[in-house]
C-alpha positions as CSV (number, residue, x, y, z in Angstrom):
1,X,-24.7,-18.7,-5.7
2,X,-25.3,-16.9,-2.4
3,X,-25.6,-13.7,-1.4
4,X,-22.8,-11.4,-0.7
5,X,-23.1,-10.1,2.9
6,X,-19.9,-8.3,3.2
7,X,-19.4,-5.9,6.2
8,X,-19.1,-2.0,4.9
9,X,-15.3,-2.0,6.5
10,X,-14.7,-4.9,4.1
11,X,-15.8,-3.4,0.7
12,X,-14.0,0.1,2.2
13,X,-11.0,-2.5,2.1
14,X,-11.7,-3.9,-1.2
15,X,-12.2,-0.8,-2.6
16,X,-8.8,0.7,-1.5
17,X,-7.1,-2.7,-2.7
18,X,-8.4,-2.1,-5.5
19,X,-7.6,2.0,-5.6
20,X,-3.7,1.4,-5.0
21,X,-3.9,-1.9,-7.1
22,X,-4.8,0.7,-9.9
23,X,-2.3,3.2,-8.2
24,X,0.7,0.8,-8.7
25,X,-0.4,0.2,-12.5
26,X,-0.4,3.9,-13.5
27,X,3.2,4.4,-11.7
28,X,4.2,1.1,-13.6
29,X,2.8,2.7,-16.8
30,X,4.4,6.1,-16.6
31,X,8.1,5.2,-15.2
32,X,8.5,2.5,-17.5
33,X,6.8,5.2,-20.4
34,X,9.4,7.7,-19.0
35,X,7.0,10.0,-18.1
36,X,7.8,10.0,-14.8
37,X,8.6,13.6,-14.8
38,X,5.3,14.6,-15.7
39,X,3.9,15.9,-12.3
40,X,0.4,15.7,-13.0
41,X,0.0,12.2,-14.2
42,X,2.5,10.8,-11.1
43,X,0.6,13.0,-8.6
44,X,-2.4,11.7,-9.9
45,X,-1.2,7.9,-9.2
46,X,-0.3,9.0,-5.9
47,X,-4.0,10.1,-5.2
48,X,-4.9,6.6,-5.8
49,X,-2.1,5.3,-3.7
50,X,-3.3,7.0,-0.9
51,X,-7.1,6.7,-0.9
52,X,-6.6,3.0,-1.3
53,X,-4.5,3.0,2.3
54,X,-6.5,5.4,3.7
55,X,-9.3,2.6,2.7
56,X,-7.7,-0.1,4.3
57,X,-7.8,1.0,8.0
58,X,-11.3,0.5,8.7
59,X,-10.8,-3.1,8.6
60,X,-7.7,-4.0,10.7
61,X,-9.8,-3.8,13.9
62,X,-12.2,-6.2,12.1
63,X,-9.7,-9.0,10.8
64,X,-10.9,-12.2,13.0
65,X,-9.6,-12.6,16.0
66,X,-5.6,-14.7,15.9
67,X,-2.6,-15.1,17.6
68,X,-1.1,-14.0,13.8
69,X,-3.6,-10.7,14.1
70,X,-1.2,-9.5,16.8
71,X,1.7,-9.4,14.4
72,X,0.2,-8.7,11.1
73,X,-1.8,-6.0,12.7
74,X,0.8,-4.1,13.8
75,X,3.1,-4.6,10.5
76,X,0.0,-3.7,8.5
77,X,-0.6,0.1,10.6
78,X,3.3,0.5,9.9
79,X,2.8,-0.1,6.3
80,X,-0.2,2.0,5.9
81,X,1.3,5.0,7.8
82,X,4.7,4.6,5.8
83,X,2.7,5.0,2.7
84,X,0.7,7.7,4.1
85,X,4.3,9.7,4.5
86,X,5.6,8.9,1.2
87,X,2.6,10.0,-0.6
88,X,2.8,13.3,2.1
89,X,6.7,13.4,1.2
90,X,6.2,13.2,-3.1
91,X,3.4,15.4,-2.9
92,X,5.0,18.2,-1.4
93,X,8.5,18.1,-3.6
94,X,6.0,17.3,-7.1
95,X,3.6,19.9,-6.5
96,X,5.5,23.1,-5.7
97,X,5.6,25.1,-8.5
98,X,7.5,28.1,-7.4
99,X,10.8,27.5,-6.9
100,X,11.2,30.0,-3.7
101,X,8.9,28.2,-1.9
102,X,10.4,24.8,-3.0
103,X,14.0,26.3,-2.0
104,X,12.4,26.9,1.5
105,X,10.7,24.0,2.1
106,X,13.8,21.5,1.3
107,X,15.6,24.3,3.7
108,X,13.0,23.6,6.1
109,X,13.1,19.4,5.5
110,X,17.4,20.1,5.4
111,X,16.8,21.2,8.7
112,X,14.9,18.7,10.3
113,X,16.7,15.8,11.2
114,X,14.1,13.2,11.7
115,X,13.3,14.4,7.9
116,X,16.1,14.7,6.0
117,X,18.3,12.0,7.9
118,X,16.6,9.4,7.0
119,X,15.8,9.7,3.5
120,X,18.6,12.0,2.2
121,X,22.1,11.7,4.4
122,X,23.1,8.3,2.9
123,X,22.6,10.2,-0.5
124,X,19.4,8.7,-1.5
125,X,20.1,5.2,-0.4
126,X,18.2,5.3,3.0
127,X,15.2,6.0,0.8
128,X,15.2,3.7,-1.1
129,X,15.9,1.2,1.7
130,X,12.6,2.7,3.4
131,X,10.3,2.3,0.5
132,X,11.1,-1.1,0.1
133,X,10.4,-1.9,3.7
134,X,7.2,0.5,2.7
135,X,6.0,-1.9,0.2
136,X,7.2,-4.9,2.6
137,X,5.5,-4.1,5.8
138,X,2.4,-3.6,4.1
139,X,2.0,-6.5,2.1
140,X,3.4,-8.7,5.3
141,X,0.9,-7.3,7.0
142,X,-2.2,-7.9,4.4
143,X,-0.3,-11.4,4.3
144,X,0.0,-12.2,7.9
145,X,-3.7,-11.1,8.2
146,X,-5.4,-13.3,5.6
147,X,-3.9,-16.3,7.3
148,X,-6.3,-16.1,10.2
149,X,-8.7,-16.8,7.3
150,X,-6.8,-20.2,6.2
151,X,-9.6,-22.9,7.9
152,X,-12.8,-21.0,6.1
153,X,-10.7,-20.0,3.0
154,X,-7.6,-21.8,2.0
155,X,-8.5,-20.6,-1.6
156,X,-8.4,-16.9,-1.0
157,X,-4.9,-16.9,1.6
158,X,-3.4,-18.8,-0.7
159,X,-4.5,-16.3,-3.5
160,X,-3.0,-13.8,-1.4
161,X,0.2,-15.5,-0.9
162,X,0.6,-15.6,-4.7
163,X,-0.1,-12.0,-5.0
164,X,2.4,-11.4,-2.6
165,X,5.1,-13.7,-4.1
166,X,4.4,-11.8,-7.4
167,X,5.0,-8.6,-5.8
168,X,8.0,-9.6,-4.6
169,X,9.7,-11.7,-7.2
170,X,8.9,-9.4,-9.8
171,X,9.5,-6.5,-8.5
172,X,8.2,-4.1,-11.5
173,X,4.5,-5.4,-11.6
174,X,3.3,-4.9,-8.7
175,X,-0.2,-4.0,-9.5
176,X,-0.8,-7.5,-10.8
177,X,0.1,-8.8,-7.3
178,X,-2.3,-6.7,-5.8
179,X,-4.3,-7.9,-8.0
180,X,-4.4,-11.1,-7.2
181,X,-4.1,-10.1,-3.7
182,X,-7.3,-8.2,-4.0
183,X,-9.4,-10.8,-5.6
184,X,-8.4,-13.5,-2.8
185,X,-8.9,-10.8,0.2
186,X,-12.9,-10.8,-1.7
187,X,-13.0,-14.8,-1.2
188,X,-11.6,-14.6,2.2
189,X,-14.3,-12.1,2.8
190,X,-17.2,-14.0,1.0
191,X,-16.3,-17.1,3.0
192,X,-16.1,-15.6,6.4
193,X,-19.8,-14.0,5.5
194,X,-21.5,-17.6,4.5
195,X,-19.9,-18.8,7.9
């Protein structure tokens, strides 16, 4: 076996893969355990949510050079900055604890359009059409992104296609898609480095 040569923006990426892979079990765990109105244990899933984006962006200048790069790339900075705001957005309406300052915050988000217009005028619908395209922008864009890795690692894009297909076909276990997702982003990785 050779040794694993792995640029430091590609274990950063590995290692927040694997932080929101975790992040996505422990949200799976407590909705579906209805303790999703325990604060604490959602916030802390968010933490993990976000450290693993905030992980993944020293890598997207380093993906190899495509003609697919140009659109993944793109799709995967909208992902990660969607994330970014709904972990900014759940943080701020989980960890108020006074409820003056929560009644004049949501006045504050009430009255700021590009806010509360998108996520709250359709009565909660818009939201939840944004966090799905949340979750699909970014794992189009990890997708689109491990296929300019195809001719050195057909195992590790297709591994990452099966992640994603998982994510998407389930629906409810998403952290074993990323997962599997994670584990074939390490052989596209590995690969590249023996090249």
């Amino acid at each position: 076996m050779g040794e694993i040569n792995l640029k430091l923006s590609e274990w950063y990426f590995l290692l927040g893969l694997s932080l929101y892979t975790v992040g996505q079990f422990l949200i799976f765990i407590f909705f579906n355990d209805g303790e999703w109105r325990n604060q604490e244990r959602i916030g802390f899933a968010l933490w993990f949510l976000l450290i693993g984006v905030l992980l993944l962006i020293p890598q997207i200048g380093n993906f190899p050079k495509s003609k697919l790069n140009l659109v993944g790339t793109p799709i995967l900075v909208i992902g990660i900055g969607l994330m970014i705001g709904m972990c900014v957005l759940d943080f701020v309406f989980w960890y108020i604890k006074s409820p003056e300052f929560s009644s004049e915050v949501a006045t504050h988000l009430i009255n700021t359009p590009a806010i509360w217009k998108p996520f709250m005028n359709t009565h909660g619908g818009m939201f939840l059409l944004l966090f799905s395209i949340q979750y699909l922008l970014l794992c189009l864009g990890l997708l689109i992104s491990s296929f300019s890795y195809l001719k050195n690692s057909s195992a590790g894009t297709i591994l990452v296609l099966i992640g994603t297909l998982v994510m998407f076909i389930s629906g409810s276990i998403n952290g074993l898609g990323y997962a599997i997702l994670t584990v074939g982003f390490y052989i596209n990785f590995y690969r590249q480095s023996m090249q």
